[in-house]
TIRO-2110 file (N, C-alpha, C; in Angstrom, 1 decimal):
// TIRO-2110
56.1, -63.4, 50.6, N, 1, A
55.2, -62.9, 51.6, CA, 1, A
54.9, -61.4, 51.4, C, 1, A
56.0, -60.3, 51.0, N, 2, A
55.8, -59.0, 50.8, CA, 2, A
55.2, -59.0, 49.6, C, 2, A
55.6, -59.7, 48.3, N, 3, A
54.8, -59.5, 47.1, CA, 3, A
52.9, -59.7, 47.3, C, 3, A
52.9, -60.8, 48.3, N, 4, A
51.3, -61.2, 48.7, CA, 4, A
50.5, -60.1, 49.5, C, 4, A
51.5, -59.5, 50.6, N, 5, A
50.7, -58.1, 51.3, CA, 5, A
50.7, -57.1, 50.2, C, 5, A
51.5, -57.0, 49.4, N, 6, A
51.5, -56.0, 48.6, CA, 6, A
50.1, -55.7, 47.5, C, 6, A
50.1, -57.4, 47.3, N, 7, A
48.7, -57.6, 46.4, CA, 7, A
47.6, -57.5, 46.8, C, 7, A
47.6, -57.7, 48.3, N, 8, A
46.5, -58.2, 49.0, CA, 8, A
46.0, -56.1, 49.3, C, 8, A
47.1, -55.3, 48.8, N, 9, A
46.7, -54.2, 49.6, CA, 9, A
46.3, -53.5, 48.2, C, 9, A
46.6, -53.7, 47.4, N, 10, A
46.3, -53.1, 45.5, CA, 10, A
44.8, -53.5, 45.8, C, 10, A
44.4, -55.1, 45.7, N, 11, A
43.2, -56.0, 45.5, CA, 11, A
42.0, -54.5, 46.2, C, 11, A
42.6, -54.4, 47.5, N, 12, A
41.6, -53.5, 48.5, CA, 12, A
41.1, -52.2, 48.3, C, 12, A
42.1, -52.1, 47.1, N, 13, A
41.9, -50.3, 46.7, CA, 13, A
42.0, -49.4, 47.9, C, 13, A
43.0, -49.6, 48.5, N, 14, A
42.8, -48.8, 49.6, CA, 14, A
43.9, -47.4, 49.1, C, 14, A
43.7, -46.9, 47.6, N, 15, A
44.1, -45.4, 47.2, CA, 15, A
45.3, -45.8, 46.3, C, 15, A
46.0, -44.9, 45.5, N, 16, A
47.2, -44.8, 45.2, CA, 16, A
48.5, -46.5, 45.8, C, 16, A
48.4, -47.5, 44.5, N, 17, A
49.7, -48.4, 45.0, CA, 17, A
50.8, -48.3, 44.9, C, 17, A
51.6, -48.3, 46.2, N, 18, A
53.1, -47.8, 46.2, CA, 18, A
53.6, -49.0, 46.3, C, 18, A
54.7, -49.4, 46.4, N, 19, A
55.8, -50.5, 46.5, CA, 19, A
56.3, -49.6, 47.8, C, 19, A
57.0, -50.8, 49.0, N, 20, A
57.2, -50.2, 50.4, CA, 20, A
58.7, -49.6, 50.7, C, 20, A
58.9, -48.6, 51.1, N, 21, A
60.2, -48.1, 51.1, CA, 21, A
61.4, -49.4, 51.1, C, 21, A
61.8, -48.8, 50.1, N, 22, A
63.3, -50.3, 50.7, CA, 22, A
63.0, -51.5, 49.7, C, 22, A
62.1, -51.3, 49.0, N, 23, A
61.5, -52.1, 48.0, CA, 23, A
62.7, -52.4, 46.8, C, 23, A
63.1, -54.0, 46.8, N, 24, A
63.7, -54.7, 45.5, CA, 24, A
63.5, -54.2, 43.9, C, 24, A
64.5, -53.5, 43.2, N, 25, A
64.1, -53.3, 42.0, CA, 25, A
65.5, -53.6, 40.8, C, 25, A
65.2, -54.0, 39.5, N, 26, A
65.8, -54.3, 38.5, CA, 26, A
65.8, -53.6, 37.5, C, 26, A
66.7, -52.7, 36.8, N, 27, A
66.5, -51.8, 35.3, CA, 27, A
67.3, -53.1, 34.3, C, 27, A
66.5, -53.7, 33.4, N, 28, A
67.2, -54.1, 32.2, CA, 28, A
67.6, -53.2, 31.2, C, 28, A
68.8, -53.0, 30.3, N, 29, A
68.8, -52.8, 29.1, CA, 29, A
69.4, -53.6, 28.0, C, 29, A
68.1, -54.1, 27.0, N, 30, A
68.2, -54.9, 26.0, CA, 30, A
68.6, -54.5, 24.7, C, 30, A
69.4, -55.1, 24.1, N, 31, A
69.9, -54.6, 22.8, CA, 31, A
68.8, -55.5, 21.4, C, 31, A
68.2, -55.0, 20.8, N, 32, A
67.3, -55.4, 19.1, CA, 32, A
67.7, -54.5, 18.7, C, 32, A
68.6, -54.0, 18.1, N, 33, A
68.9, -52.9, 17.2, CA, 33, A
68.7, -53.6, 15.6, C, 33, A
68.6, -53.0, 14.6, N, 34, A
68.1, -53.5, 13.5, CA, 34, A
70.2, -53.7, 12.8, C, 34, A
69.9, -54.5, 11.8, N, 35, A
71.4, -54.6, 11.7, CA, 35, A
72.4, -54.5, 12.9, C, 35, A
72.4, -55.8, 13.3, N, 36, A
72.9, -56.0, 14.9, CA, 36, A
74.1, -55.2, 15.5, C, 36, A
73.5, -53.9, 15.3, N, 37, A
74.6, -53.1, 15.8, CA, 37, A
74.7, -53.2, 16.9, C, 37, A
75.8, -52.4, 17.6, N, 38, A
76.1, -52.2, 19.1, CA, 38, A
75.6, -51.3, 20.3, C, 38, A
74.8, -51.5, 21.6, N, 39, A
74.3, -50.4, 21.6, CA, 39, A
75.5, -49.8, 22.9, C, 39, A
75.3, -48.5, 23.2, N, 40, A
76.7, -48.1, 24.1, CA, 40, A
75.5, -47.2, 25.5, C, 40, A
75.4, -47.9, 26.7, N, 41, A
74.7, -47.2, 27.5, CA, 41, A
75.7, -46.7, 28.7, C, 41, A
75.0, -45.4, 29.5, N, 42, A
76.0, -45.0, 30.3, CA, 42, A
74.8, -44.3, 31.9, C, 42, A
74.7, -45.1, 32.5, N, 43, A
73.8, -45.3, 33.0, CA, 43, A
74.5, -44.3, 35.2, C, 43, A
73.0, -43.6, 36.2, N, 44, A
73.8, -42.8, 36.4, CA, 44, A
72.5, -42.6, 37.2, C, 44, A
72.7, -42.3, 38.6, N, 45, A
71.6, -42.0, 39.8, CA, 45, A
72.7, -40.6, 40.1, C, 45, A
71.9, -40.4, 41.6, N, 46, A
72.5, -39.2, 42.1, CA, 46, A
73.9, -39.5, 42.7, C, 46, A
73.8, -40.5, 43.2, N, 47, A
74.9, -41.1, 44.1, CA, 47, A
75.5, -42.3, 43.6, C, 47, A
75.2, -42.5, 42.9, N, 48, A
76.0, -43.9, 41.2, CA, 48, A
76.2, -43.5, 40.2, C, 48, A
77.7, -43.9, 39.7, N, 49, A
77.8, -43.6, 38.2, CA, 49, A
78.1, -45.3, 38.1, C, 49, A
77.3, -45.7, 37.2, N, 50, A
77.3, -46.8, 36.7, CA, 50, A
78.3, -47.4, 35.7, C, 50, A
78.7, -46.1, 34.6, N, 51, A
79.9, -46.5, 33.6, CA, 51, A
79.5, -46.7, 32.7, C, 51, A
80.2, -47.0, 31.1, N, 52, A
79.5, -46.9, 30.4, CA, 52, A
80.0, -48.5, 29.9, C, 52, A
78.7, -48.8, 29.1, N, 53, A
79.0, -50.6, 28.8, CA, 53, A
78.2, -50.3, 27.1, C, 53, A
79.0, -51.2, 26.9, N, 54, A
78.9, -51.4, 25.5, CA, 54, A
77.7, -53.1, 25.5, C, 54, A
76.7, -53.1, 24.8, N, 55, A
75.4, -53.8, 24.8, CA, 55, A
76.0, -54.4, 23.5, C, 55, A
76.4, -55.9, 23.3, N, 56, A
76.3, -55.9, 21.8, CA, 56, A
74.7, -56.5, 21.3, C, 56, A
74.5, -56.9, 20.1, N, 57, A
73.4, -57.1, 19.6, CA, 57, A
72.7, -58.3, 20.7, C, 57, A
71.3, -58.4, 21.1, N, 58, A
70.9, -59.5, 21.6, CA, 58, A
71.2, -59.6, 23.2, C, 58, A
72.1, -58.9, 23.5, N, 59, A
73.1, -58.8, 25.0, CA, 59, A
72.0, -57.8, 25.8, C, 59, A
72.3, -57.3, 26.8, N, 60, A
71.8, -57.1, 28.0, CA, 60, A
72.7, -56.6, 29.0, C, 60, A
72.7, -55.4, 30.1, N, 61, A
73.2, -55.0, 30.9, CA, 61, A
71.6, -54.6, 32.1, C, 61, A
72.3, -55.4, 33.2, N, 62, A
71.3, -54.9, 34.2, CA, 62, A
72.1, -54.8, 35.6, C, 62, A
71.2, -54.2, 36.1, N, 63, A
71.8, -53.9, 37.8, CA, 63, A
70.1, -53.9, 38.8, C, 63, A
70.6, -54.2, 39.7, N, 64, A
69.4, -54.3, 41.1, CA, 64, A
70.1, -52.9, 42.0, C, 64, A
68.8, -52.8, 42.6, N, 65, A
68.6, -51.9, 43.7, CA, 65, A
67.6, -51.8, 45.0, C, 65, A
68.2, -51.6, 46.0, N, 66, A
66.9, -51.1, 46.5, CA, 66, A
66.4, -49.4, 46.5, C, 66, A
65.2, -49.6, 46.8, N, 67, A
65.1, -47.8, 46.2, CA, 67, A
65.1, -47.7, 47.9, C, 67, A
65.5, -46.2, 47.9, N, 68, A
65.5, -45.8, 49.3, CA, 68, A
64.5, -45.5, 49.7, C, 68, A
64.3, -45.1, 51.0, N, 69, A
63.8, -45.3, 52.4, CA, 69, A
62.3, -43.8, 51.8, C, 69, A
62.7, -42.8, 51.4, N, 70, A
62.1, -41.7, 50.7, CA, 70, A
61.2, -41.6, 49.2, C, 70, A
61.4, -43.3, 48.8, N, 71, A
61.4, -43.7, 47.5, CA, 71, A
61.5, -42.1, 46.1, C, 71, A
62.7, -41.9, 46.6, N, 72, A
62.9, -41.0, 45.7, CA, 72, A
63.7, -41.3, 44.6, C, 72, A
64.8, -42.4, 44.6, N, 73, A
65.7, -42.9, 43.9, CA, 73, A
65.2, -42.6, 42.5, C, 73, A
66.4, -42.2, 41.9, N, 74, A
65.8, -42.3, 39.9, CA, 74, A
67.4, -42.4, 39.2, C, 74, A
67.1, -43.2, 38.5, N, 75, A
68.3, -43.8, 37.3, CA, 75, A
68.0, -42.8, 36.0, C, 75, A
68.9, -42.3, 35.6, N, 76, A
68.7, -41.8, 34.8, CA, 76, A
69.9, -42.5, 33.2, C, 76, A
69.6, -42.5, 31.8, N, 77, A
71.0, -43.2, 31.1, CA, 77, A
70.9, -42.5, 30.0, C, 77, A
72.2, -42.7, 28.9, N, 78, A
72.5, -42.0, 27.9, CA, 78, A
72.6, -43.2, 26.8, C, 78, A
71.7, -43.1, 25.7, N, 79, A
72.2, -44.2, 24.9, CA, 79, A
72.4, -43.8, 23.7, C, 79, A
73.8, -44.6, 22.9, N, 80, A
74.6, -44.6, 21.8, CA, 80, A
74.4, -45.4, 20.7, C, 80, A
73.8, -44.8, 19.4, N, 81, A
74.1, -46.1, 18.1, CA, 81, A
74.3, -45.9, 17.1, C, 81, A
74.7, -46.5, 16.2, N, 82, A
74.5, -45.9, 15.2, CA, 82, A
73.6, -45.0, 14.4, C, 82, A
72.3, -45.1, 15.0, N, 83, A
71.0, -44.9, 14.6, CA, 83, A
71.0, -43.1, 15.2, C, 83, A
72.1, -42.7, 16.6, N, 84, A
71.9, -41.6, 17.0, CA, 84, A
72.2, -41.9, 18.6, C, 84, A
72.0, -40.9, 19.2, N, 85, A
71.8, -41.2, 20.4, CA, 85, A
70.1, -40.5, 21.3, C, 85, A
70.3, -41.0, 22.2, N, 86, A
69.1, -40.8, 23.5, CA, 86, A
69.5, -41.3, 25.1, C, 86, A
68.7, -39.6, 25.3, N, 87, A
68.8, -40.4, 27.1, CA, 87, A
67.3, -39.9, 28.0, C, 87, A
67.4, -40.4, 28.9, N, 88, A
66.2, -40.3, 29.6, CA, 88, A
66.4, -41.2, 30.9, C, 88, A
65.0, -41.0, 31.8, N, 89, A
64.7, -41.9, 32.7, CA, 89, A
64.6, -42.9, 32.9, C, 89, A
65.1, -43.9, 33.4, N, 90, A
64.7, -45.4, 33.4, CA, 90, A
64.2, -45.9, 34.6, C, 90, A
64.3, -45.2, 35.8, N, 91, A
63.7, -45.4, 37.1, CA, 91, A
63.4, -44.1, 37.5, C, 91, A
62.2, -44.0, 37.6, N, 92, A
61.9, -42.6, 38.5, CA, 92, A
61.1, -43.0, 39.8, C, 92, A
60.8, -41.9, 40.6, N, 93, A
60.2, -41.5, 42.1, CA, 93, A
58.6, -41.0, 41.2, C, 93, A
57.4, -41.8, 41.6, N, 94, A
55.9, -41.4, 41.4, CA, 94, A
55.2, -41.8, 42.5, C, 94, A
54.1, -41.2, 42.2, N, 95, A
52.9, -41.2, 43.2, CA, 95, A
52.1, -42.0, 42.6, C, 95, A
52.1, -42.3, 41.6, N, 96, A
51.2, -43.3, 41.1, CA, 96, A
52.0, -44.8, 40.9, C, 96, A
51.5, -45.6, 40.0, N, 97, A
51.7, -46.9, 39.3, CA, 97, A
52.1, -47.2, 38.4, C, 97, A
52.5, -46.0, 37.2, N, 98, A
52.5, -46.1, 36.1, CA, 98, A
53.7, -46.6, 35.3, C, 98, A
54.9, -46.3, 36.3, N, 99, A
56.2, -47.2, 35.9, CA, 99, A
56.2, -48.6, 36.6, C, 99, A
55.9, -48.0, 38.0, N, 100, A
55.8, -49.6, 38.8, CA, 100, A
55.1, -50.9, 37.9, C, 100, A
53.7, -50.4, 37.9, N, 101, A
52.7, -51.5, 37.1, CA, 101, A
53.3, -52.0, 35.7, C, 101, A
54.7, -51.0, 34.9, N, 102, A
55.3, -51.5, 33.5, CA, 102, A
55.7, -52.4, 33.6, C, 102, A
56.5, -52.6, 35.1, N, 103, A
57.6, -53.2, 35.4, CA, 103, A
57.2, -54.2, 36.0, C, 103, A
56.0, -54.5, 36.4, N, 104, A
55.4, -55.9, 36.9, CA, 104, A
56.0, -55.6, 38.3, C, 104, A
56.0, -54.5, 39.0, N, 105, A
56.8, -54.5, 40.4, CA, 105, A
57.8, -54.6, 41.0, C, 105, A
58.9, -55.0, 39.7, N, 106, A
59.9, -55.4, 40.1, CA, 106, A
61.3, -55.4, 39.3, C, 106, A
61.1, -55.2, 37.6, N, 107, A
62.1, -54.7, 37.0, CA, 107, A
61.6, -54.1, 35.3, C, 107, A
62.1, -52.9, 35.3, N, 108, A
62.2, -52.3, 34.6, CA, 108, A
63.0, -52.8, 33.0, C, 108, A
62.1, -53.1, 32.0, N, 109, A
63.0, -53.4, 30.8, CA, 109, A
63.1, -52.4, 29.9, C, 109, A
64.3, -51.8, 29.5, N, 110, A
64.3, -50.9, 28.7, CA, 110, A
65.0, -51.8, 27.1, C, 110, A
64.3, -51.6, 25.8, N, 111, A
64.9, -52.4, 24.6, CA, 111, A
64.9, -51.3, 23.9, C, 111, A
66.4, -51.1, 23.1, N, 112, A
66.1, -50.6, 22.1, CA, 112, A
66.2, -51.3, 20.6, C, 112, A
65.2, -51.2, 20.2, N, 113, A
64.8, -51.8, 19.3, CA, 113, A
64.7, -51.3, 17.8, C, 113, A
64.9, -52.1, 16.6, N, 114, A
65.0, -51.4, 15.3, CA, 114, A
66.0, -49.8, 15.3, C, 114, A
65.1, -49.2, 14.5, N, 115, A
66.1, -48.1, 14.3, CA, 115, A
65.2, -46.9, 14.6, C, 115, A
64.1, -47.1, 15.6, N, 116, A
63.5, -45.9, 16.5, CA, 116, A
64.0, -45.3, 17.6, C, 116, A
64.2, -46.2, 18.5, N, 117, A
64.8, -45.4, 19.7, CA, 117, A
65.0, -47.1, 20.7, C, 117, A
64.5, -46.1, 21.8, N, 118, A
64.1, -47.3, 23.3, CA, 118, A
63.2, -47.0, 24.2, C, 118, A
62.6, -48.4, 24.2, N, 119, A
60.9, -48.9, 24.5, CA, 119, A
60.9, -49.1, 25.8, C, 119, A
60.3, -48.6, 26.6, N, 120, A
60.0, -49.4, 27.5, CA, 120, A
59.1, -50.8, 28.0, C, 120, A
59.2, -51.8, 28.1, N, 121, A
58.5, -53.2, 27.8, CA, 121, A
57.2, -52.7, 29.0, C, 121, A
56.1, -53.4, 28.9, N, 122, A
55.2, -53.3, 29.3, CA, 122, A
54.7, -54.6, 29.7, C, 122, A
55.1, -54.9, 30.6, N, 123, A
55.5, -56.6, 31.1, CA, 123, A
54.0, -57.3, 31.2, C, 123, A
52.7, -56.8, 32.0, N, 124, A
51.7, -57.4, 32.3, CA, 124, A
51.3, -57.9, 30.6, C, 124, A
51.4, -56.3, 30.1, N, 125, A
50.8, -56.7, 28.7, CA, 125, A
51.4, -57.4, 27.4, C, 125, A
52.6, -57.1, 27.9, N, 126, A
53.4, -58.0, 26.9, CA, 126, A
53.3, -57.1, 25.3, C, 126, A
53.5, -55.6, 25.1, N, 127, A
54.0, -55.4, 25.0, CA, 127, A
55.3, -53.8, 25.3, C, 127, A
55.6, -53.0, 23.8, N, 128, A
56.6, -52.3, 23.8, CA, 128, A
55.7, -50.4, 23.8, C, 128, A
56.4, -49.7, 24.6, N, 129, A
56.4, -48.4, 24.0, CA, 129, A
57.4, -47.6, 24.0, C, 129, A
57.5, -46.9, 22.6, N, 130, A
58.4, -45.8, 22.2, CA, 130, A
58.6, -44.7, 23.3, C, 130, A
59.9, -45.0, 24.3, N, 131, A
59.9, -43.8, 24.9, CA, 131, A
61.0, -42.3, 24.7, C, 131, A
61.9, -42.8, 24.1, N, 132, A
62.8, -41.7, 23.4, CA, 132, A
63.2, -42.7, 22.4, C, 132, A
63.2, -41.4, 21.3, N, 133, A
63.8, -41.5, 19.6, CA, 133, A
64.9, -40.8, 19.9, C, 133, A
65.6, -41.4, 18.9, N, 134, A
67.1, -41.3, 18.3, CA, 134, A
66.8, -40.0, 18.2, C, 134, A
67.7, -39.2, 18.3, N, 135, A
68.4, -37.9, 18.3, CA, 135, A
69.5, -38.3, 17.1, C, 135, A
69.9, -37.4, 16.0, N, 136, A
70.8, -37.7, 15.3, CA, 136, A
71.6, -36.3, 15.7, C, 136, A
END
């Protein structure tokens, strides 16, 4: 029912689409590393320390949330590989759509893939973008 007001309120163009405070969300992180290495994420809000998990090849680590009441909530992670490391955002606070709309509204897939970095999946479109490169 909330996904259908939600749609019904995008459809209307009635300005900037927000997801409603308190709004269900999902961060994936997927392991394609090239030579099925291991990947090592350590994942980490203001008020969560998530810990650090070891991704093996093909594996997956995810968590749900609701974002708060001020939708300010943001995940931020550190990732480890052989290839180097990277860290960055994986959930942020916008005024726009631009992460929401990646995530299809509802979860966030982060892959790192090959021996570039980690992509954020682009769910409507099916597919990948490069959002941090390996750091050696």
């Amino acid at each position: 029912m909330v996904k259908a007001v939600n749609l019904a309120i995008k459809e209307l163009n009635l300005g900037s689409y927000r997801q409603w405070p308190g709004s269900h969300w999902q961060v994936t992180i997927r392991n394609y590393l090239k030579g099925s290495a291991n990947l090592t994420v350590h994942c980490k809000s203001k008020d969560d320390d998530l810990g650090e998990h070891v991704i093996e090849f093909r594996g997956r680590y995810e968590w749900k949330f609701k974002e708060n009441f001020w939708q300010t909530t943001l995940f931020w992670c550190n990732f480890k590989s052989m290839y180097g490391h990277a860290s960055g955002e994986v959930f942020w606070p916008e005024k726009s759509d631009w992460l929401a709309y990646r995530c299809d509204f509802s979860n966030c897939i982060w892959v790192a893939r090959g021996d570039q970095g980690i992509y954020l999946a682009h769910v409507p479109q099916r597919t990948f973008e490069l959002k941090y490169r390996w750091q050696k």
